[in-house]
PDB file with SEQRES, HELIX, SHEET and CRYST1 records, atoms N, CA, C and O in Angstrom:
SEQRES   1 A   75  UNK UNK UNK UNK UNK UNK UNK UNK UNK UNK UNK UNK UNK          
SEQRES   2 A   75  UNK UNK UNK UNK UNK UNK UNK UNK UNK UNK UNK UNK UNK          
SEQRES   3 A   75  UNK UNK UNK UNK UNK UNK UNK UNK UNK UNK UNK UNK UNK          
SEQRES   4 A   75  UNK UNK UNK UNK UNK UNK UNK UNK UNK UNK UNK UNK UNK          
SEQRES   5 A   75  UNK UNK UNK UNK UNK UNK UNK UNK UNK UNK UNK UNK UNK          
SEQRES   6 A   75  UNK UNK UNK UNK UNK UNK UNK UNK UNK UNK                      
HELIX    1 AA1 UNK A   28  UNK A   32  1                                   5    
HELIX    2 AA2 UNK A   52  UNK A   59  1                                   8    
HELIX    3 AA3 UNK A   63  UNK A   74  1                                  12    
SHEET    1 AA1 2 UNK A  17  UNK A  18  0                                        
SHEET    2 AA1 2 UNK A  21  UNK A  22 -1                                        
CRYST1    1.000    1.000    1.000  90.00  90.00  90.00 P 1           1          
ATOM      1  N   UNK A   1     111.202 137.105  28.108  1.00  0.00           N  
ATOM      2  CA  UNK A   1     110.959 136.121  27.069  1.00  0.00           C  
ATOM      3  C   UNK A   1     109.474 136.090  26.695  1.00  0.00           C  
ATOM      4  O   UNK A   1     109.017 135.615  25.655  1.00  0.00           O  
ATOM      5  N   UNK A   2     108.912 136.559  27.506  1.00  0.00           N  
ATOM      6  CA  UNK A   2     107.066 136.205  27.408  1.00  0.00           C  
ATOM      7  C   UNK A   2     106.811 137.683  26.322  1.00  0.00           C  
ATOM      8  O   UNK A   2     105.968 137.603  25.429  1.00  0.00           O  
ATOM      9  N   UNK A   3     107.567 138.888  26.507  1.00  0.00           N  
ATOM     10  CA  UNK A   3     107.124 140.039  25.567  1.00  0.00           C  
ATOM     11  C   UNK A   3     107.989 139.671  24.251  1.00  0.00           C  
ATOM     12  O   UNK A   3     107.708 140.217  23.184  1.00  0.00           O  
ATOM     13  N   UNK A   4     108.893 138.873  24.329  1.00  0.00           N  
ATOM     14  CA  UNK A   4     109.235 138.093  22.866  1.00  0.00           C  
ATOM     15  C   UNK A   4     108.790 137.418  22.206  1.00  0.00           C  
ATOM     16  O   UNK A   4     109.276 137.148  21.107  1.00  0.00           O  
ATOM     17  N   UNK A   5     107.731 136.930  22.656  1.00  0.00           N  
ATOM     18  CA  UNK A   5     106.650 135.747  22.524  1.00  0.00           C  
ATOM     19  C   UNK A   5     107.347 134.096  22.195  1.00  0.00           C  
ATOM     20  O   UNK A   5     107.024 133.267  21.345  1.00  0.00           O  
ATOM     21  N   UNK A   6     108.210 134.069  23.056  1.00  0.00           N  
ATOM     22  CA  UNK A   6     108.606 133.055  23.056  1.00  0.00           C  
ATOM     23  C   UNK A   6     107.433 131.499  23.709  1.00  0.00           C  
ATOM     24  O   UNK A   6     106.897 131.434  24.816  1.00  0.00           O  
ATOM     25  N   UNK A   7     107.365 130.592  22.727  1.00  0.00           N  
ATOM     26  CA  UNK A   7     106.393 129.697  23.008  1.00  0.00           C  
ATOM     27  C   UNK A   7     106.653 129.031  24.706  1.00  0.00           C  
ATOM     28  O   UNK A   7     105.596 128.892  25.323  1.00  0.00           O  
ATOM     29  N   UNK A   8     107.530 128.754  25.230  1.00  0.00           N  
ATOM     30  CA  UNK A   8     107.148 128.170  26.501  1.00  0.00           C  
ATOM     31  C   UNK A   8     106.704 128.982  27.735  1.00  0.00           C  
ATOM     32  O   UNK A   8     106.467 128.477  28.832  1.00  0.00           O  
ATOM     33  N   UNK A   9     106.587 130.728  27.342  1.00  0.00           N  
ATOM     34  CA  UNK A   9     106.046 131.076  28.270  1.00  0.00           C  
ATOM     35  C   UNK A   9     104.228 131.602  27.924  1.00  0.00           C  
ATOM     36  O   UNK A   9     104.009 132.162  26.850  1.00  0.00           O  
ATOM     37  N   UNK A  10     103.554 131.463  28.490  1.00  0.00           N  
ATOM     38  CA  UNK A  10     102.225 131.764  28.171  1.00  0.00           C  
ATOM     39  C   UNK A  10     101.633 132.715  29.092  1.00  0.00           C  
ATOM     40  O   UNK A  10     101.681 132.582  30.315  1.00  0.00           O  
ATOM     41  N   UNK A  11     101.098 133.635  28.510  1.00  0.00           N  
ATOM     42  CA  UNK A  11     100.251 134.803  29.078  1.00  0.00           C  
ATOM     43  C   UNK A  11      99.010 134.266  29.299  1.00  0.00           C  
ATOM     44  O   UNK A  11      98.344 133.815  28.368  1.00  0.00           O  
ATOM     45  N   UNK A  12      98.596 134.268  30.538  1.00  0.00           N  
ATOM     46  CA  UNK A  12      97.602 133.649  31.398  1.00  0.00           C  
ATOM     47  C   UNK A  12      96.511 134.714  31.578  1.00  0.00           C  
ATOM     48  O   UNK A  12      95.315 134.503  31.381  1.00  0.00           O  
ATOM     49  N   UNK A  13      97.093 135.978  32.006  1.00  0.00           N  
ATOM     50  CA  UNK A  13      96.001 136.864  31.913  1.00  0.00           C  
ATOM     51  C   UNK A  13      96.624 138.127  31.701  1.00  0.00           C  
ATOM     52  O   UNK A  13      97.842 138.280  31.782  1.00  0.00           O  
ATOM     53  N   UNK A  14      95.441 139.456  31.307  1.00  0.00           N  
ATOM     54  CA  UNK A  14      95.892 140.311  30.571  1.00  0.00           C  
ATOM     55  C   UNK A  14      96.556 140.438  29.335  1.00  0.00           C  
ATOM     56  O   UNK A  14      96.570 139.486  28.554  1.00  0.00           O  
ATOM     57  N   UNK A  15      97.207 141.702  29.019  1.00  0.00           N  
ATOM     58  CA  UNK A  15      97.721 141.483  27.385  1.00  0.00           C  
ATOM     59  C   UNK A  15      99.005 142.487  27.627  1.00  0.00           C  
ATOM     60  O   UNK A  15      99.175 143.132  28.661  1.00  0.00           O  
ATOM     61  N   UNK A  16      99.908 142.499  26.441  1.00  0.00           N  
ATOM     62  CA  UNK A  16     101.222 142.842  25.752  1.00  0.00           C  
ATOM     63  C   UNK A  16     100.879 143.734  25.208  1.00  0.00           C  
ATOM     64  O   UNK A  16     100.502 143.287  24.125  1.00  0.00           O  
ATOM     65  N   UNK A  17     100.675 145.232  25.211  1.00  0.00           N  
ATOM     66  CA  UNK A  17     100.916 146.073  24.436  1.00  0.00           C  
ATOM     67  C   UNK A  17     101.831 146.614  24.077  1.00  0.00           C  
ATOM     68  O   UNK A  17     102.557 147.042  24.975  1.00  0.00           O  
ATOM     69  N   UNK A  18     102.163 146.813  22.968  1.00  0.00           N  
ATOM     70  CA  UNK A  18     103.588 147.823  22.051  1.00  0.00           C  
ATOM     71  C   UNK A  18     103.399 148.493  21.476  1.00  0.00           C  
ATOM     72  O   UNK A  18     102.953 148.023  20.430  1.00  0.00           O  
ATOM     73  N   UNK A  19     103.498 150.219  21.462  1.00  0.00           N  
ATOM     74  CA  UNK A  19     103.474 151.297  20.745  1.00  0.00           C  
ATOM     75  C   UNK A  19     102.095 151.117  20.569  1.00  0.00           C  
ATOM     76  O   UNK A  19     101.671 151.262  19.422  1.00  0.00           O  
ATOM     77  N   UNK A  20     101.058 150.743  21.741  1.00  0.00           N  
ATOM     78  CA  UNK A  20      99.761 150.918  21.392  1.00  0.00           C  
ATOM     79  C   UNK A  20      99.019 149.542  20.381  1.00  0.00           C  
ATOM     80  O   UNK A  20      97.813 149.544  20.132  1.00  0.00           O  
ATOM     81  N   UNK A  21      99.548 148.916  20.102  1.00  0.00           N  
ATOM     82  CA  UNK A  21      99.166 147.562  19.736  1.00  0.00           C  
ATOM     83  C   UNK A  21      99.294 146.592  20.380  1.00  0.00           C  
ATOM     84  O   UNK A  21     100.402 146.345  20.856  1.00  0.00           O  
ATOM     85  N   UNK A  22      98.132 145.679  20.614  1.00  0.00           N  
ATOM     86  CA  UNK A  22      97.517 143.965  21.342  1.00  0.00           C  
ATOM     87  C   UNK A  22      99.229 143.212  20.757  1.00  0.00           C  
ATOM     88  O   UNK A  22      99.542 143.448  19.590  1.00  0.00           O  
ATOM     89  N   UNK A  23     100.101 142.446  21.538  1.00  0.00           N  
ATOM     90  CA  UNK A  23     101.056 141.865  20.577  1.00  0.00           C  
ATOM     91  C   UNK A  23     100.986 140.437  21.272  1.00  0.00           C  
ATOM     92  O   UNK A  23     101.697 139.443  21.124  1.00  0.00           O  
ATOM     93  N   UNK A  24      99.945 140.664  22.034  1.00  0.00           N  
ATOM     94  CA  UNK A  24      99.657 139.098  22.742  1.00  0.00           C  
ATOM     95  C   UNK A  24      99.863 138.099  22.183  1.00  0.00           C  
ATOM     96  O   UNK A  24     100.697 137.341  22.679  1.00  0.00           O  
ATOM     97  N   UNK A  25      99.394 137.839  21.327  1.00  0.00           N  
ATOM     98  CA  UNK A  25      99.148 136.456  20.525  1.00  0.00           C  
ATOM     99  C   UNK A  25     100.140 136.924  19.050  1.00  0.00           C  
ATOM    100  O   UNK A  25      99.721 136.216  18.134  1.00  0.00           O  
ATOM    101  N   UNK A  26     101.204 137.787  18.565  1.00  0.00           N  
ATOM    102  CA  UNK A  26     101.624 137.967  18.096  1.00  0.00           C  
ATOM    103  C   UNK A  26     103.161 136.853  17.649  1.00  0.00           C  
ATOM    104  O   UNK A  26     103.850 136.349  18.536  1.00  0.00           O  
ATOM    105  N   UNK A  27     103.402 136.682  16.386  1.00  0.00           N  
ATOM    106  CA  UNK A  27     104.711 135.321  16.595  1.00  0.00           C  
ATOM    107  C   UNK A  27     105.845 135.969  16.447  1.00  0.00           C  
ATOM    108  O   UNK A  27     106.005 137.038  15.858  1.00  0.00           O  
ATOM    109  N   UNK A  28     106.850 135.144  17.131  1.00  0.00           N  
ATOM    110  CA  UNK A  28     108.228 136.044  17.485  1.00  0.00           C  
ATOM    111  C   UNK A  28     108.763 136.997  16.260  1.00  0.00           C  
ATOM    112  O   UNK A  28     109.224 138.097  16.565  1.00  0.00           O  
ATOM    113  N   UNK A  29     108.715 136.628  14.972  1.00  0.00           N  
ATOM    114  CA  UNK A  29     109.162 137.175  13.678  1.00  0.00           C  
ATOM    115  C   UNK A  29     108.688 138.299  13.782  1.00  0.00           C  
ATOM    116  O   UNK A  29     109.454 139.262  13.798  1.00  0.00           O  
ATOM    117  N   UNK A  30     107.299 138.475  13.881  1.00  0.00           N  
ATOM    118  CA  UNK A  30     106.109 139.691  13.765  1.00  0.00           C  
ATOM    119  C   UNK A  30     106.673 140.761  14.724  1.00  0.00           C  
ATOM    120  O   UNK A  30     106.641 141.888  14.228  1.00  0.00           O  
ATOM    121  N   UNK A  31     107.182 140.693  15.973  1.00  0.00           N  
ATOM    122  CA  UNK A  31     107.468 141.201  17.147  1.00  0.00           C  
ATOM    123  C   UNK A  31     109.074 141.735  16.786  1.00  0.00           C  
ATOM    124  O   UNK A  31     109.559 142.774  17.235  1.00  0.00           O  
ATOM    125  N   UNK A  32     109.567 141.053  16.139  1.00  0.00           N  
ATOM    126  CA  UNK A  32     110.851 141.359  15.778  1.00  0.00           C  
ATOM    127  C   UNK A  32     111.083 142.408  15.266  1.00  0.00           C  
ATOM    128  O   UNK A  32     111.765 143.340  15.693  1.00  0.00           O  
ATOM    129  N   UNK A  33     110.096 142.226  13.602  1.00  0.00           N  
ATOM    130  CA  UNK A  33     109.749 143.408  12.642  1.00  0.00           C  
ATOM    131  C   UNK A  33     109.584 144.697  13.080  1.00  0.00           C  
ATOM    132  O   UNK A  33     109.618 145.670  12.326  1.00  0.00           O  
ATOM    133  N   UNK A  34     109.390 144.755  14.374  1.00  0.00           N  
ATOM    134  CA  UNK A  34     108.360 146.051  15.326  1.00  0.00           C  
ATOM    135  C   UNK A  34     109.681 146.579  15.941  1.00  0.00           C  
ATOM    136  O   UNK A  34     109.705 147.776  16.227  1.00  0.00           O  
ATOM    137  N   UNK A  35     110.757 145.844  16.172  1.00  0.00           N  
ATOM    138  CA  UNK A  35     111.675 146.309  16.575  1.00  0.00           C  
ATOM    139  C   UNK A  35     111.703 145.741  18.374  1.00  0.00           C  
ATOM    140  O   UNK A  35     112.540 146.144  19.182  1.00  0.00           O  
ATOM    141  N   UNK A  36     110.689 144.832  18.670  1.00  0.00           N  
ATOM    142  CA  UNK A  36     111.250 144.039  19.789  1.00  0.00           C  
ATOM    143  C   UNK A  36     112.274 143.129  19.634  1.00  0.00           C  
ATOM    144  O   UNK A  36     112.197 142.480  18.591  1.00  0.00           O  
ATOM    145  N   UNK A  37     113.476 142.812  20.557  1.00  0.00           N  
ATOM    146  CA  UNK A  37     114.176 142.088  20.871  1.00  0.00           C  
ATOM    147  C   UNK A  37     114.839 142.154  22.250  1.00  0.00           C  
ATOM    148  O   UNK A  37     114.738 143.017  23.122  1.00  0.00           O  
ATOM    149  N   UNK A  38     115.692 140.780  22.213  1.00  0.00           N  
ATOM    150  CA  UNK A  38     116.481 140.679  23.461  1.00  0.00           C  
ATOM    151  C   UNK A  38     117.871 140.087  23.631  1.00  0.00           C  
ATOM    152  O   UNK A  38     118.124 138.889  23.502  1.00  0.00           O  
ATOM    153  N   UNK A  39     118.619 140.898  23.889  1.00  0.00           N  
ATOM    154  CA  UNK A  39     120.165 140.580  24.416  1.00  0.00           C  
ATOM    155  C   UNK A  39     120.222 140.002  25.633  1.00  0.00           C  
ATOM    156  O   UNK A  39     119.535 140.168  26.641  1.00  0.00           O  
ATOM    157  N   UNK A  40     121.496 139.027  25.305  1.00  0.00           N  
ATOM    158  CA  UNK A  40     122.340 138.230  26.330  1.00  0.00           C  
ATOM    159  C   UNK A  40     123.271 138.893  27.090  1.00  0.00           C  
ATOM    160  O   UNK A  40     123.867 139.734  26.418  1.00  0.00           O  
ATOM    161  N   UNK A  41     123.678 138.823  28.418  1.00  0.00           N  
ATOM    162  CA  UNK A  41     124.255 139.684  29.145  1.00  0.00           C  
ATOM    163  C   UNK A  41     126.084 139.032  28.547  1.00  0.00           C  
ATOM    164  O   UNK A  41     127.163 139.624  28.574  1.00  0.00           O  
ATOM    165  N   UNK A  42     125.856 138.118  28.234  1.00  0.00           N  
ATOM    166  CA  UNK A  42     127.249 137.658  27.187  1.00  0.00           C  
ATOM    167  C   UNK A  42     126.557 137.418  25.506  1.00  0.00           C  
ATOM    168  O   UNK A  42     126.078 136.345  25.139  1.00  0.00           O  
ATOM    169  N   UNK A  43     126.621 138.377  24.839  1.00  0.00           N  
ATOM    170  CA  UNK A  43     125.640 137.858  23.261  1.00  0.00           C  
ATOM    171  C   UNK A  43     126.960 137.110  22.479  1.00  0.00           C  
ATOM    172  O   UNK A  43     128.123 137.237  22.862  1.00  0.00           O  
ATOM    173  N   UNK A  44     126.557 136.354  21.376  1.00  0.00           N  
ATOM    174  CA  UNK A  44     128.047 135.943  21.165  1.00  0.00           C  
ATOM    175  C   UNK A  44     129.024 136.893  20.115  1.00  0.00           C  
ATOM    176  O   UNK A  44     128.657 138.065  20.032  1.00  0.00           O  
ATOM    177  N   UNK A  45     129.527 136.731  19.777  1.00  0.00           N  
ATOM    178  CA  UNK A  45     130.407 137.492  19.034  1.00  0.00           C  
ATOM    179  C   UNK A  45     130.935 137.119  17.896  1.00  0.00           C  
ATOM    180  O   UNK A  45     130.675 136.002  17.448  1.00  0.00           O  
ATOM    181  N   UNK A  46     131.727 137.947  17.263  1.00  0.00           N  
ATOM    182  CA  UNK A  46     131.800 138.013  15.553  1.00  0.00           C  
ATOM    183  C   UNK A  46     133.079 138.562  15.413  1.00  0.00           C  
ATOM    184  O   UNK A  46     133.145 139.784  15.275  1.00  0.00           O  
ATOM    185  N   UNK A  47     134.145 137.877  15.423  1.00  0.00           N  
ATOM    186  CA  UNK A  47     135.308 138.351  15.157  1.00  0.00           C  
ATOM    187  C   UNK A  47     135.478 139.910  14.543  1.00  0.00           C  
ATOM    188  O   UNK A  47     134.797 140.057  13.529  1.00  0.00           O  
ATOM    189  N   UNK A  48     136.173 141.001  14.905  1.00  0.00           N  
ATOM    190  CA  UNK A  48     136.593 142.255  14.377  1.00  0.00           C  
ATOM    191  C   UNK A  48     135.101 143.665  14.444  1.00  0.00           C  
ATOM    192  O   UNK A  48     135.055 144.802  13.975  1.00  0.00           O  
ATOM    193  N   UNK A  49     134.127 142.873  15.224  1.00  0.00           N  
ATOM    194  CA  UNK A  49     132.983 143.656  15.523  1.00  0.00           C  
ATOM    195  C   UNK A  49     133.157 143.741  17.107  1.00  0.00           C  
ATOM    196  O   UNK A  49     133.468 142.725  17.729  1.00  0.00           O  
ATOM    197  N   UNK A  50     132.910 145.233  17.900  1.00  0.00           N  
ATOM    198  CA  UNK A  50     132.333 144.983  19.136  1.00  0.00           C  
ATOM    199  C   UNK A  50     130.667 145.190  19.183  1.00  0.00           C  
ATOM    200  O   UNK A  50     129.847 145.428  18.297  1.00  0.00           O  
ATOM    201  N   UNK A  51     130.551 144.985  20.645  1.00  0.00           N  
ATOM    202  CA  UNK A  51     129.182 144.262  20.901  1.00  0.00           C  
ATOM    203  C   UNK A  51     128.323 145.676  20.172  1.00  0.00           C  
ATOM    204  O   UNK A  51     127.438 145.701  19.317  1.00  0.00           O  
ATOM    205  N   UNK A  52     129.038 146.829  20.951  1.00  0.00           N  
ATOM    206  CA  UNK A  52     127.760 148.191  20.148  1.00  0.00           C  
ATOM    207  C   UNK A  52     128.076 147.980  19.093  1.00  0.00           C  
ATOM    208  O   UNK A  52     126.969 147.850  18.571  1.00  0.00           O  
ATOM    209  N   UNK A  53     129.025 147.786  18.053  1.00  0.00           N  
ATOM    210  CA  UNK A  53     128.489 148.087  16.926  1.00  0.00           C  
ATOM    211  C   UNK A  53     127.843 146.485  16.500  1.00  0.00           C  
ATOM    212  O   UNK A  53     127.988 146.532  15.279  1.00  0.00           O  
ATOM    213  N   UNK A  54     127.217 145.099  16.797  1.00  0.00           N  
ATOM    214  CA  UNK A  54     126.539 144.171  16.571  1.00  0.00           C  
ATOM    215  C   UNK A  54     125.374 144.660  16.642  1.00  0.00           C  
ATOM    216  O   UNK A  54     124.512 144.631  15.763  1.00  0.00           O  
ATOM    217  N   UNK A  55     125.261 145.498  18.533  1.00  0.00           N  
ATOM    218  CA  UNK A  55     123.797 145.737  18.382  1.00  0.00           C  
ATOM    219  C   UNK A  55     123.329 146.711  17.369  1.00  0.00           C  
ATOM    220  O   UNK A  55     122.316 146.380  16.753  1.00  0.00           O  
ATOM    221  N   UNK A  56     123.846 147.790  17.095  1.00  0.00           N  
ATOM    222  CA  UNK A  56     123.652 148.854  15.641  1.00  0.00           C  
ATOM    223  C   UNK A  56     123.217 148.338  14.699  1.00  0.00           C  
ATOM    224  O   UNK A  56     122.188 148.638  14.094  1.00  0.00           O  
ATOM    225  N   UNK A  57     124.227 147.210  14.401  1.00  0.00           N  
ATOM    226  CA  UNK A  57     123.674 147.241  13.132  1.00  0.00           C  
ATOM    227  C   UNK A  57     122.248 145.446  13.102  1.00  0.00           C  
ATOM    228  O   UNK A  57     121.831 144.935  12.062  1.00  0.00           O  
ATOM    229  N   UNK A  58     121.970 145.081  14.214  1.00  0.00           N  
ATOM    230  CA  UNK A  58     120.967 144.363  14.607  1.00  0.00           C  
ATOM    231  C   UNK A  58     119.815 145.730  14.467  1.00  0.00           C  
ATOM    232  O   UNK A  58     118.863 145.648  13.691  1.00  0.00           O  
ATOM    233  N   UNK A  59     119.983 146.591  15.065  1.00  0.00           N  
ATOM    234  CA  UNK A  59     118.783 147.892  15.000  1.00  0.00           C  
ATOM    235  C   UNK A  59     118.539 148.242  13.568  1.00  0.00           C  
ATOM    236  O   UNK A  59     117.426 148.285  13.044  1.00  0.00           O  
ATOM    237  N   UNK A  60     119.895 148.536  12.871  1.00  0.00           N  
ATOM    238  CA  UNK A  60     119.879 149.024  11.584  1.00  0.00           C  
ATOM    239  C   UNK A  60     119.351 147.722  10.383  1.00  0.00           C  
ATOM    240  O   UNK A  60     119.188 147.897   9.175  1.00  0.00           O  
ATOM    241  N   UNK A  61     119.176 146.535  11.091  1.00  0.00           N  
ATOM    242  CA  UNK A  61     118.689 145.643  10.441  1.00  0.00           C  
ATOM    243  C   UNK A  61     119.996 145.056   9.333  1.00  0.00           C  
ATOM    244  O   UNK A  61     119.647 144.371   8.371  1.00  0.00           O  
ATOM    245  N   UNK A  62     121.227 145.317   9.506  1.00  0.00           N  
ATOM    246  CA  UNK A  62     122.169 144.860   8.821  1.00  0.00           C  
ATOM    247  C   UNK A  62     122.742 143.911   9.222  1.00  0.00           C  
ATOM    248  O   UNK A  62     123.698 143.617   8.505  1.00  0.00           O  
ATOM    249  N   UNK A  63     122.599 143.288  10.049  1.00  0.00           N  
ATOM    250  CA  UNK A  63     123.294 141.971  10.750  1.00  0.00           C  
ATOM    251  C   UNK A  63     124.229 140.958   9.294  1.00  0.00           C  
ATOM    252  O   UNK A  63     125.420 140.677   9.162  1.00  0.00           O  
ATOM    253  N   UNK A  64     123.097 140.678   8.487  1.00  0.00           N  
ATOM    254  CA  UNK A  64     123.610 139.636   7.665  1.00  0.00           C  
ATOM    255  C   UNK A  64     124.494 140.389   6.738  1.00  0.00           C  
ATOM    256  O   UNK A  64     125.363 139.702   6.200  1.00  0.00           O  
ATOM    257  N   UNK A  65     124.469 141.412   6.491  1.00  0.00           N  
ATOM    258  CA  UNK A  65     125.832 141.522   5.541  1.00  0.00           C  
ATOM    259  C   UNK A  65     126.762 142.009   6.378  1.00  0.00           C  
ATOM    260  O   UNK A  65     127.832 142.296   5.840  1.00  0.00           O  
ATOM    261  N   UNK A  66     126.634 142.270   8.059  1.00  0.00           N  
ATOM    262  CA  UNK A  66     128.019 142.174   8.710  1.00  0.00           C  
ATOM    263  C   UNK A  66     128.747 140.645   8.650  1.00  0.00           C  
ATOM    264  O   UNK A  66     129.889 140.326   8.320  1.00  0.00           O  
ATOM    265  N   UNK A  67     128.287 140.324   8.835  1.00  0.00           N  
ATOM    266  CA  UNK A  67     128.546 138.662   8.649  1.00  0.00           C  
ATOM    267  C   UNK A  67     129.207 138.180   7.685  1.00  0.00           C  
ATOM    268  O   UNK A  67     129.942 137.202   7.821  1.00  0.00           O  
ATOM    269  N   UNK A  68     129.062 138.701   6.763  1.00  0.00           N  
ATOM    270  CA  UNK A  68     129.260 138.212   5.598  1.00  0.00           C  
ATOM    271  C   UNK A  68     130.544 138.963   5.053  1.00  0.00           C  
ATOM    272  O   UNK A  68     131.312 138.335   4.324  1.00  0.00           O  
ATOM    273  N   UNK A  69     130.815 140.326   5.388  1.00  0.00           N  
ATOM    274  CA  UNK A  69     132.075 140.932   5.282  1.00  0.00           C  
ATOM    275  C   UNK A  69     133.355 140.315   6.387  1.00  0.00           C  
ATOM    276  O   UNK A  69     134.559 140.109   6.231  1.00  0.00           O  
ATOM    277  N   UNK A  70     132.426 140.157   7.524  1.00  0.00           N  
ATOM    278  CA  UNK A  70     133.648 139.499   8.529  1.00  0.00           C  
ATOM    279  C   UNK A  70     134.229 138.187   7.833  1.00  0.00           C  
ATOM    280  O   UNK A  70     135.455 138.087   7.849  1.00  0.00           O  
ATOM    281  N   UNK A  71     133.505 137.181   7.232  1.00  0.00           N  
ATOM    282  CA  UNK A  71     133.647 136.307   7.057  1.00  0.00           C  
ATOM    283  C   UNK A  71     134.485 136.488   5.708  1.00  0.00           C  
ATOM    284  O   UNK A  71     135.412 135.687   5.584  1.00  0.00           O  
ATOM    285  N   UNK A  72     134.293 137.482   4.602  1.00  0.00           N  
ATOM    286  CA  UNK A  72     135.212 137.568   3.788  1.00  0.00           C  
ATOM    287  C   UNK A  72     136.795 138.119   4.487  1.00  0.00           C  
ATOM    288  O   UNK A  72     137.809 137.704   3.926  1.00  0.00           O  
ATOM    289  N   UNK A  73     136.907 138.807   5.389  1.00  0.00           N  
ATOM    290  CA  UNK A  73     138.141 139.240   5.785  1.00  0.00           C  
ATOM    291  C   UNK A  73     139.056 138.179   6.646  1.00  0.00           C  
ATOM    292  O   UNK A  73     140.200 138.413   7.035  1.00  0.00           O  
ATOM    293  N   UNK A  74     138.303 136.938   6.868  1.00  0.00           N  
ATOM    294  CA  UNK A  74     138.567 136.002   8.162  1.00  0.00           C  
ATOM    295  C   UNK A  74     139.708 134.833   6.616  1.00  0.00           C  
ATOM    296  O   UNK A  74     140.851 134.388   6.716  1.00  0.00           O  
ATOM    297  N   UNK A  75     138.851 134.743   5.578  1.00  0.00           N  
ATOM    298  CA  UNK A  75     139.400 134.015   4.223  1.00  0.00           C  
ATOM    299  C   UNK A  75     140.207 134.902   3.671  1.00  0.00           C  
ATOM    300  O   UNK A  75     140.784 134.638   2.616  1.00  0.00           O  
TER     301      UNK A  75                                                      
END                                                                             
């Protein structure tokens, strides 16, 4: 959670590097963009998707129009 830069944990000393960049003081969005993230050992789920193809298309940056097709097929 602390290389997510999630606010309740704080880096006290030293720094976060990623692909060669300071991401210390970096905000979770910014870190995201870079292609950091983190899965739940249960993530939740989305009717008619499994979990690899959620995370795919979380990588592929398509999340929201999976969503949005599930949700047309669910109506």
């Amino acid at each position: 959670m602390t290389i997510m830069g999630y606010p309740q944990y704080e880096v006290v000393s030293g720094k976060i590097f990623f692909k060669g960049e300071d991401i210390t003081h970096a905000p979770i969005d910014a870190r995201a963009r870079m292609g950091i993230g983190m899965s739940y050992q249960r993530p939740p789920t989305i009717n008619g998707l499994k979990t690899r193809q959620i995370v795919n298309l979380c990588a592929a940056g398509e999340i929201d129009r999976a969503i949005e097709e599930s949700d047309k097929d669910v109506m």
